[in-house]
Backbone bond lengths (Angstrom), bond angles and torsions (degrees), N, CA, C in turn:
res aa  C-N    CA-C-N  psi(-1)  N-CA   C-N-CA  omega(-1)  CA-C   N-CA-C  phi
1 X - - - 1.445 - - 1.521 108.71 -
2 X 1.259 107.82 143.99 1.593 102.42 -157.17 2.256 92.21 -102.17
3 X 1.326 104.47 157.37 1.470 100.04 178.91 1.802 111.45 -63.65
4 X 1.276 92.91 146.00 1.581 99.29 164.10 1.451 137.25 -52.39
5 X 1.256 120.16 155.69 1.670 95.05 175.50 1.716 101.32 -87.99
6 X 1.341 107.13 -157.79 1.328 133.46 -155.73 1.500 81.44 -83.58
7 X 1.272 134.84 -69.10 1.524 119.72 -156.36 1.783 105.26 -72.19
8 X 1.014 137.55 0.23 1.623 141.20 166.94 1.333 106.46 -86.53
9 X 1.129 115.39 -53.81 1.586 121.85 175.04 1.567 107.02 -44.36
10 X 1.681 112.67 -65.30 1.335 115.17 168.79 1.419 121.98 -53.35
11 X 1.088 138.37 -13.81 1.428 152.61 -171.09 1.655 105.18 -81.06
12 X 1.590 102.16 -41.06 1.382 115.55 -154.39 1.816 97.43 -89.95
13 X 1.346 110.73 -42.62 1.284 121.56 164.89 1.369 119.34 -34.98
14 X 1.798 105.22 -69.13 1.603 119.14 178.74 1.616 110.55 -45.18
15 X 1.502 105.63 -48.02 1.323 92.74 -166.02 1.599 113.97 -81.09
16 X 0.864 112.64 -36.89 1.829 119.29 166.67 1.383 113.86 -34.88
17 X 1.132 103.90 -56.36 1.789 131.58 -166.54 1.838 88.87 -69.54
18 X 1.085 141.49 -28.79 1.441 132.98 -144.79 2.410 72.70 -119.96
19 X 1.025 122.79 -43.58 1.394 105.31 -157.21 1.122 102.03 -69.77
20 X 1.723 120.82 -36.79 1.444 110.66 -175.47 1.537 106.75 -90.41
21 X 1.449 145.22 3.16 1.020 128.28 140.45 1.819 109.80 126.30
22 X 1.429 86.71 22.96 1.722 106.77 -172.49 1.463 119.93 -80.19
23 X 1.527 132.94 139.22 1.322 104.00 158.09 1.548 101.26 -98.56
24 X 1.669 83.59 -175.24 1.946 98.43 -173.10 2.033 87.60 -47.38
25 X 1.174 101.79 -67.67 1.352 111.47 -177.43 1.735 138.34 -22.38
26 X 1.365 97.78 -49.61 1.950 121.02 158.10 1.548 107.58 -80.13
27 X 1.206 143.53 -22.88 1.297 125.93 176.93 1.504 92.36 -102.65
28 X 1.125 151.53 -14.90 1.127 140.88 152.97 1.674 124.99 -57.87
29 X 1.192 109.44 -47.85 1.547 119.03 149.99 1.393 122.95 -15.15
30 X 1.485 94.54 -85.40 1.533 143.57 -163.80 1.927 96.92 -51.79
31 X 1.024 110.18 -36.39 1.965 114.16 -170.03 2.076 96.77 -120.81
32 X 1.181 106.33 7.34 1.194 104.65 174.83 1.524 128.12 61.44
33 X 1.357 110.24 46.43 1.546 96.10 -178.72 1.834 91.78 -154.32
34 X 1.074 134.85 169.62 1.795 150.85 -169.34 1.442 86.45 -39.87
35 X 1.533 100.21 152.80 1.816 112.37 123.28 1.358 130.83 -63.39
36 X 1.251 108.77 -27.28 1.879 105.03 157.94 1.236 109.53 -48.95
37 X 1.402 123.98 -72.03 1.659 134.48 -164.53 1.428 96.05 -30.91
38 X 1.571 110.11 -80.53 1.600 126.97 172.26 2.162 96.68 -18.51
39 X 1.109 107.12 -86.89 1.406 99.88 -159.58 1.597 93.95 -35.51
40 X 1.283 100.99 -81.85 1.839 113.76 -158.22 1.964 92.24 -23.19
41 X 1.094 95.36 -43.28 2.132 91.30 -168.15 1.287 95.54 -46.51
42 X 1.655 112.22 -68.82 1.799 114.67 -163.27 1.592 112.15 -49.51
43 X 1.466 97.43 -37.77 1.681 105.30 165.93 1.469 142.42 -10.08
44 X 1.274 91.62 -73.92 1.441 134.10 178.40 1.607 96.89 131.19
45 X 1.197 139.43 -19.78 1.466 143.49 -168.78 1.225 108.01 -50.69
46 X 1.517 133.72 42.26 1.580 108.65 -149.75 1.566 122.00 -61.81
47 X 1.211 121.41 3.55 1.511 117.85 177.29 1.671 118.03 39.54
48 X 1.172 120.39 -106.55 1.587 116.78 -177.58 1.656 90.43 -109.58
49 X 1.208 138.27 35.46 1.399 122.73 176.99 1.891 106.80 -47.51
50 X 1.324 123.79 -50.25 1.040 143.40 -141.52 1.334 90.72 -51.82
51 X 1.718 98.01 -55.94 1.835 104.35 -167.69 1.415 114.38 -76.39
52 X 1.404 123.23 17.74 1.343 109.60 -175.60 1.881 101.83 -138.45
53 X 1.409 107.16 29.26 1.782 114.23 -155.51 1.862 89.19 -83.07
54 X 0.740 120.10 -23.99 1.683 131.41 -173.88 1.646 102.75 -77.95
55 X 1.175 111.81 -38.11 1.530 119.27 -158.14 1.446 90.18 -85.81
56 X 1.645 128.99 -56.54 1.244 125.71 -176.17 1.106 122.81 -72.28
57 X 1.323 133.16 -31.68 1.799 131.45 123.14 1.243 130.91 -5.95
58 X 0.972 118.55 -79.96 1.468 133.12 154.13 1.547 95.58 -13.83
59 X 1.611 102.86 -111.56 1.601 128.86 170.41 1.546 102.85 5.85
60 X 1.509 111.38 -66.71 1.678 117.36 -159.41 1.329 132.24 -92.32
61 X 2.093 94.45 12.43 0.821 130.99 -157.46 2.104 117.24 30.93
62 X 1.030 114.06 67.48 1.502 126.09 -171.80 1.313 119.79 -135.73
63 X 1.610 132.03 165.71 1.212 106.79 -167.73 1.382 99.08 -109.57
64 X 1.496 129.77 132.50 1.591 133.17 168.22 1.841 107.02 -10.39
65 X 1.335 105.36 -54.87 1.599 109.08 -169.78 1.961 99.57 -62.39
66 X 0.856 116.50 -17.32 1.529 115.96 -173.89 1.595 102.52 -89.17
67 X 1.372 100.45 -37.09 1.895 111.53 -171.42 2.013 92.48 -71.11
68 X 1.432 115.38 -47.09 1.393 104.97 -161.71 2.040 98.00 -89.39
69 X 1.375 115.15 -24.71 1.401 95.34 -165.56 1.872 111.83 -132.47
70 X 1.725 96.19 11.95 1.818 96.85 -177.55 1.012 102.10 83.60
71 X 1.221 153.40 -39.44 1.976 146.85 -128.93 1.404 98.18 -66.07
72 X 1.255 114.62 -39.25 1.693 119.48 -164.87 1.492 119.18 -70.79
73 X 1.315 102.56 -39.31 1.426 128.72 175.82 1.672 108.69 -68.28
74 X 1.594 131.46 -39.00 1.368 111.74 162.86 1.305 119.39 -99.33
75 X 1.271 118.99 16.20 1.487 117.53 163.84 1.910 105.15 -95.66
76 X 1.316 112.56 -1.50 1.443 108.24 -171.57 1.752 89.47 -109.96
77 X 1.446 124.42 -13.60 1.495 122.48 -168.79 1.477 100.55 -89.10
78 X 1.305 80.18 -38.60 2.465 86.17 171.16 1.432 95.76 -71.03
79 X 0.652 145.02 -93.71 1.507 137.65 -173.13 1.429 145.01 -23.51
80 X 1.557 94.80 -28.58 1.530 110.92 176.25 1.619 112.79 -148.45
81 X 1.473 117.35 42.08 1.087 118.06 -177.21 1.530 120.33 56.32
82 X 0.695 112.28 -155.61 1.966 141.28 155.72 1.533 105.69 -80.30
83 X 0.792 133.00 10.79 1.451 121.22 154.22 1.387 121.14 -103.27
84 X 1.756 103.00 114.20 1.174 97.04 -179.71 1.421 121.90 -66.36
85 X 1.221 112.07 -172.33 1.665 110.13 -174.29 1.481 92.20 -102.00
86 X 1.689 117.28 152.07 0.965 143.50 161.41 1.172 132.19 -56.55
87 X 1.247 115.74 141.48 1.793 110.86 167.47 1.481 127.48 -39.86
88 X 1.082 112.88 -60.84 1.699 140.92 147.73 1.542 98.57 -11.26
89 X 1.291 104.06 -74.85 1.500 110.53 -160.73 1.483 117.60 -73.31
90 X 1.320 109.78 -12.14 1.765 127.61 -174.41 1.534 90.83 -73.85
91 X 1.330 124.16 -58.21 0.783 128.18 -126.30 1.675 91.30 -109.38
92 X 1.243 112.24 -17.90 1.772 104.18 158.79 1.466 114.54 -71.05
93 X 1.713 115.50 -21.55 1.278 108.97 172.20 1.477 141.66 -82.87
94 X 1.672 97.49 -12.74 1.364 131.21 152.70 1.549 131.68 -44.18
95 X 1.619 96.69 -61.41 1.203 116.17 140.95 1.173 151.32 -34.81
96 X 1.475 108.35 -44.41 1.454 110.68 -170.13 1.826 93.79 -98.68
97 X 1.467 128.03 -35.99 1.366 128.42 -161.54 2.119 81.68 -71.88
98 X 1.223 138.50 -19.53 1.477 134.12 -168.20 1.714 94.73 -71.44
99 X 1.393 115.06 -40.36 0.975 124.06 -177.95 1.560 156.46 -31.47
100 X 1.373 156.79 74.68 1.577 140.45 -152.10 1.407 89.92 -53.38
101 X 1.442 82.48 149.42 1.685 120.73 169.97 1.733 103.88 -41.73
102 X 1.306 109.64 -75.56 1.714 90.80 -174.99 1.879 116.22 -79.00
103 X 1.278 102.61 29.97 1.772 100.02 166.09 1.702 101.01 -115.49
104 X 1.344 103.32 -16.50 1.300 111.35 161.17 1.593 129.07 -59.29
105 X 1.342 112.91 -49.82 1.587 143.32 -171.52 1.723 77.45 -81.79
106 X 1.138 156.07 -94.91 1.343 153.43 -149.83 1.927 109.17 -69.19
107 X 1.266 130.10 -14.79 1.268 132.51 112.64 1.756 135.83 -3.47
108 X 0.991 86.09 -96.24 1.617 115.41 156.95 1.333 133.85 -40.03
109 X 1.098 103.58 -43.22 1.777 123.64 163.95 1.368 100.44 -67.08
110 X 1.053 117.09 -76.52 1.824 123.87 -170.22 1.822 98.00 -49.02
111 X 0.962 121.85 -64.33 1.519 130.24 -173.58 1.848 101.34 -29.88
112 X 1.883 104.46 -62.91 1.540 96.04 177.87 1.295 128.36 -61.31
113 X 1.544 112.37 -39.87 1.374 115.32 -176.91 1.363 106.64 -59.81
114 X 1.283 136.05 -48.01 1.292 149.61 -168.51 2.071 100.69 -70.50
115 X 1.030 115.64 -10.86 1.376 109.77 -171.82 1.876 96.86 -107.64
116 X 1.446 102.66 -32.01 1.477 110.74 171.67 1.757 121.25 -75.01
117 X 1.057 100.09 16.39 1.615 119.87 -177.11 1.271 88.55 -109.03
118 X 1.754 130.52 -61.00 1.117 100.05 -152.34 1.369 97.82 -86.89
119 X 1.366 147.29 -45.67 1.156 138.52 150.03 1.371 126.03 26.61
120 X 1.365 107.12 -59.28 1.891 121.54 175.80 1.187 123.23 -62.18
């Protein structure tokens, strides 16, 4: 799959930036550079997007390959319908990827048991 252009890239930004609950302004913050930059990105303007695709990743918690080519986004639409994921839930994944390996594995444990509760 070949990379996106500049106005998909910006597309992919806007909408990321809008699910977890950002303005142009806080994700501009957050990776250190204007609320201009931010617009011109969603734009298509990408300006220096290139050098900062890791940083807004990070931020939107997403993976660069999703920011430059979608992939992430229909492997997460097969998986969870049309519902996007939540703030809540971004941000447990934030969380848990901050995480060591065995707070991860004890994570994980609690997550099923706790899902097998509501289950009943």
């Amino acid at each position: 799959m070949q990379p996106a252009d500049n106005f998909e890239i910006g597309a992919r930004i806007r909408a990321a930036r809008e699910r977890v609950g950002l303005t142009q302004a806080a994700l501009a913050l957050q990776v250190g550079v204007t609320r201009s930059a931010v617009a011109q990105w969603e734009t298509g303007r990408a300006g220096q997007v290139g050098g900062h695709l890791a940083q807004i990743a990070a931020v939107l918690g997403l993976g660069i390959d999703h920011l430059l080519r979608g992939g992430a986004a229909q492997s997460l639409a097969q998986e969870f319908g049309e519902r996007a994921l939540t703030g809540d839930e971004l941000a447990l994944l934030r969380l848990y990827r901050n995480c060591q390996a065995d707070d991860r594995t004890i994570l994980l444990r609690m997550a099923r048991r706790f899902s097998q509760i509501e289950e009943k």
